[in-house]
GUZA-848144 format. One record per residue (C-alpha): x, y, z. Coordinates in steps of 0.1 Angstrom, whole numbers, plus 2048, in hexadecimal, padded with zeros to 3 digits. Each point is the difference from the previous one (the first is absolute). Example, Ala and Ser with C-alpha at 12.3 -4.5 7.8 and 13.67 -1.06 7.14 Angstrom:
2
87B7D384E
80E8227F9
//
This chain:
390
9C0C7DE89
80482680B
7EE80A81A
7E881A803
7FF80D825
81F814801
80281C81C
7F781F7E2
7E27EB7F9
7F37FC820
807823809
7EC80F7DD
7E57E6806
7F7815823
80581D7F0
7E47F57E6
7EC7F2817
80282081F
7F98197E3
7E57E87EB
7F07FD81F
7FD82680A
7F78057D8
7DF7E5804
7F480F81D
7F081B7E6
7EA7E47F1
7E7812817
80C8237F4
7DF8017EA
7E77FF81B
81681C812
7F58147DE
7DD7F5801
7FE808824
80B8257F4
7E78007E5
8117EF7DF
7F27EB7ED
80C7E57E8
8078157E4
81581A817
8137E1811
80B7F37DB
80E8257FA
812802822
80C7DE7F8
80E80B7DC
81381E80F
8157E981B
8077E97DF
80A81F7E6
81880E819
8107DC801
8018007DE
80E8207FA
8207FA816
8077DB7F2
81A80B7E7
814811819
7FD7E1814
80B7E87E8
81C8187F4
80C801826
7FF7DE808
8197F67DE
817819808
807805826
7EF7DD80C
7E07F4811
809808824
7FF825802
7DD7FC7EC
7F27ED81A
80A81781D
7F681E7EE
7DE7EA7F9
7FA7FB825
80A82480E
7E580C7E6
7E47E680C
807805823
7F98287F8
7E37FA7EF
7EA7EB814
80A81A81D
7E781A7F2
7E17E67F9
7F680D824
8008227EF
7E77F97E9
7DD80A807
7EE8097E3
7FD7F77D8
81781D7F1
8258087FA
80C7F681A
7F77D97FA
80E8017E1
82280A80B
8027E5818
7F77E87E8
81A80F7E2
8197FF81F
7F47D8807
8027FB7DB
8248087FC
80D7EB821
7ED7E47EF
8108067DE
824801813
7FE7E3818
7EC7E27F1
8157FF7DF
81D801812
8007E781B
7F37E97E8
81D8087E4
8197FD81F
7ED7DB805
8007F67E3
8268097F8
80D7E781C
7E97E77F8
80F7E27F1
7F98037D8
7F77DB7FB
7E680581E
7F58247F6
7DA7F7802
8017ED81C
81581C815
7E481B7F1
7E27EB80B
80F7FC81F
80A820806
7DF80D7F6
7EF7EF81B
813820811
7E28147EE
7E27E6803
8057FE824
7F4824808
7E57FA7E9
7F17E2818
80C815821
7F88227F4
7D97FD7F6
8007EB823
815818815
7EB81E7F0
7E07ED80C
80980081E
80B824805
7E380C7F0
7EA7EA817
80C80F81F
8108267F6
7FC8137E3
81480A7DE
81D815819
80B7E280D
8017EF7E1
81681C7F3
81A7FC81E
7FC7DA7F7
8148067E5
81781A80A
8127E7818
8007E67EA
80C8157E2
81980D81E
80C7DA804
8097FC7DF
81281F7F8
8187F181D
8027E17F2
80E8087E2
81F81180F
8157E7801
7F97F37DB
81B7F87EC
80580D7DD
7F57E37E6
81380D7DB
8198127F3
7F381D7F1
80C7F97DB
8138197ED
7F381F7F1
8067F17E1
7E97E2802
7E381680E
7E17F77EE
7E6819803
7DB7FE809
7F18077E0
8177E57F1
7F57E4819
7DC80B7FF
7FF7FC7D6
8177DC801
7F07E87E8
7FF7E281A
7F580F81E
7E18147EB
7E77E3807
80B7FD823
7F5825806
7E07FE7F2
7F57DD812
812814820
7E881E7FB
7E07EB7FB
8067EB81D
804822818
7E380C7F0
7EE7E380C
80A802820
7F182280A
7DE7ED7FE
8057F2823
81E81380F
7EE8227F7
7DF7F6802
7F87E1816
7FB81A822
7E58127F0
7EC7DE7F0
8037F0821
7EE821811
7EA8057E9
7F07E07FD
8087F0820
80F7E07ED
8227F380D
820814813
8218107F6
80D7E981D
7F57DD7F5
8078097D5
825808804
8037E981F
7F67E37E5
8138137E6
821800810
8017E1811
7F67EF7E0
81E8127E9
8167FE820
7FA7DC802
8087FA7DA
81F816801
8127E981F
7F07E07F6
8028027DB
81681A7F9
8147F07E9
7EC7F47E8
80681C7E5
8207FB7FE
7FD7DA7FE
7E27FF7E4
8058237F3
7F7821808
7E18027E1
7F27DE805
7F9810825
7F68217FB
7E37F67E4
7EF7EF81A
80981581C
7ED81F7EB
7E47EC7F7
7FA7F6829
802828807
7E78077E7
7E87E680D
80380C824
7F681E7EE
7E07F37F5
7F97EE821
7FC827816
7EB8087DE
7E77E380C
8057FF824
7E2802816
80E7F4824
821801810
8087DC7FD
80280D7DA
81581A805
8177F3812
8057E67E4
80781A7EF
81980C80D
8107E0800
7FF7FA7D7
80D8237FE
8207FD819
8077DA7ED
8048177E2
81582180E
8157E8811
8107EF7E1
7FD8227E5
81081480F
8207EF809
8027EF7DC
7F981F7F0
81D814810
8197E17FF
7F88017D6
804827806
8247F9813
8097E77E8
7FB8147DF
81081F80D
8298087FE
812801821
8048257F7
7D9805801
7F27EE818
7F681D81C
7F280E7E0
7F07E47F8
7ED7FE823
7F7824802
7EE7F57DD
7F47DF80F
7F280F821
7F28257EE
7E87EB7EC
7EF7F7820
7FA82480A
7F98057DA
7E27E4803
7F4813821
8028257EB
7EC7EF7E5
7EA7E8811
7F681781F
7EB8197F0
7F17E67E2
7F87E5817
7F581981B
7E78107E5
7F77E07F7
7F57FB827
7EA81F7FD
7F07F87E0
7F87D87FE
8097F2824
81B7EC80D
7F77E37EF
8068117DE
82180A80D
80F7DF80A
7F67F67E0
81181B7EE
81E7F3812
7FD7DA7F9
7FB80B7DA
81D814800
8197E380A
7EF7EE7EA
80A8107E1
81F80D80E
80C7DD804
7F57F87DD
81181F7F0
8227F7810
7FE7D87F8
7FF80E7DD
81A81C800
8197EF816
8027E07ED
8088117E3
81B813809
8247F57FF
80C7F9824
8267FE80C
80D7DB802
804805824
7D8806808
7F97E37EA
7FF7E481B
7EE815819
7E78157EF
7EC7E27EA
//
């Protein structure tokens, strides 16, 4: 069997992990707003703005990473995190000023998470593609359980300054990291170049985009909104959700990794959606932080099999030629969900409660799920995604 810890994998996993870790220290960003007078409404907005400015350069992204390689993306990636969490200690009011630095954030984010995981996935071994992702995305699940934690802490004992250097040196640690990276493809020839509008409109990967888009959307309930529920009604901490979040996808990603690509990678994402959209309904009814915390757990069980299975179907369905594309698609949707599912669910905070919201959200998979069991089955899938994606 290949294996999957080669040197270029180690050395990208870091990467992930030094910049994913700097990145989750701004789950507490939105009580730095409220602390400067936003409230949920203006916290959604800010949010949408870091997210359309990642948007907006994904094309470029993919289009770079197809035709000169994934390496130079992710240096260019880190330089531009690195210079954007140096003027969060700049910021001291809601204005102009905040939104650049988050447009700035925005784009680093756009340039280095697609790419380190395109370079992963390149080197992984093909017939253990999920398994590699899942373990590789413990990389990102990691600074969730340490970064809510570690951001406790700070926050207990100095203030948001702190925070903001925090990140700086660890966004510092990964941008050094990543120097000695090798190059993962051949850039293919001009002639082979597919472009973004092509893989975006591919028949096959259609579904896949829109159960990708409902799951980010989904998502913003707790990773946008879980800070201010928990201050607001006392119920719960940041800490102890993503510390049972992580560990529980962590623990299913090392333990039971490879149990997509031994069952297939459908017959565990149904289930793996339905799990998510019940921890969903669990911070809709909880009262204590026993409950919460529960929560958290059914939601990690879920994050830590979709996502892996739904960017090894994403890999799988996409031409050698395409496949930075491909990823700059795969990982846009998530700041897509955010743009989208910021300011509804945010106004849905301010007009019916929180409860309401995580409803919203648990619907949402709910009939996502069911829209793509329909639409996917019917379509006409390459030979070669027939023994993993049923």
């Amino acid at each position: 069997m290949s294996p999957l810890l080669s040197r270029n994998f180690v050395l990208a996993w870091l990467v992930s992990f030094f910049s994913g870790l700097a990145y989750f220290l701004f789950v507490h960003f939105p009580r730095f707003l409220e602390g400067m007078g936003a409230d949920e409404a203006e916290i959604g907005r800010i949010a949408g703005a870091t997210v359309l400015a990642a948007l907006l350069i994904r094309p470029m992204v993919g289009r770079a990473m197809d035709r000169r390689g994934r390496r130079p993306v992710i240096l260019v990636g880190n330089g531009a995190h690195v210079c954007a969490l140096l003027l969060y200690p700049t910021i001291h009011s809601i204005g102009p000023w905040l939104y650049t630095v988050r447009i700035l954030h925005g784009f680093s984010e756009a340039l280095l998470f697609a790419a380190v995981f395109t370079l992963a996935a390149d080197i992984i071994p093909e017939e253990r593609r999920t398994q590699g992702l899942a373990l590789f995305g413990v990389s990102g699940l990691l600074p969730v359980a340490v970064g809510g934690v570690l951001g406790d802490i700070i926050l207990t004992h100095f203030d948001f300054t702190a925070l903001f250097y925090a990140a700086i040196a660890l966004g510092t640690v990964a941008m050094l990291l990543a120097l000695p990276l090798r190059e993962s493809v051949v850039p293919a020839p001009a002639d082979q170049h597919v472009s973004f509008l092509s893989s975006l409109t591919q028949r096959d990967l259609l579904p896949l985009w829109w159960i990708t888009l409902v799951f980010n959307f989904a998502l913003v309930a707790y990773f946008t909104f879980l800070r201010t529920y928990v201050d607001e009604t006392g119920i719960g901490s940041v800490g102890a959700f993503f510390g049972a979040y992580a560990s529980t996808a962590i623990a299913l990603r090392v333990f039971a990794g490879w149990l997509p690509d031994r069952i297939g990678l459908k017959r565990v994402l149904y289930p793996a959606m339905l799990i998510l959209a019940t921890g969903f309904i669990a911070l809709s009814v909880s009262h204590t932080d026993l409950t919460v915390t529960l929560a958290g757990l059914l939601c990690g069980a879920g994050h830590g099999y979709v996502f892996p299975v739904l960017f090894a179907l994403v890999f799988g369905r996409a031409s050698a030629a395409s496949r930075g594309t491909a990823a700059v698609i795969f990982t846009g949707l998530g700041d897509l969900g955010v743009l989208a599912g910021a300011p509804i669910l945010g106004a849905v905070v301010t007009g019916f409660g929180y409860e309401t919201m995580f409803r919203v959200s648990a619907i949402s998979v709910g009939i996502g799920l069911l829209s793509f069991a329909i639409w996917d089955r019917d379509l006409l899938i390459p030979r070669r995604d027939r023994t993993t994606s049923v």
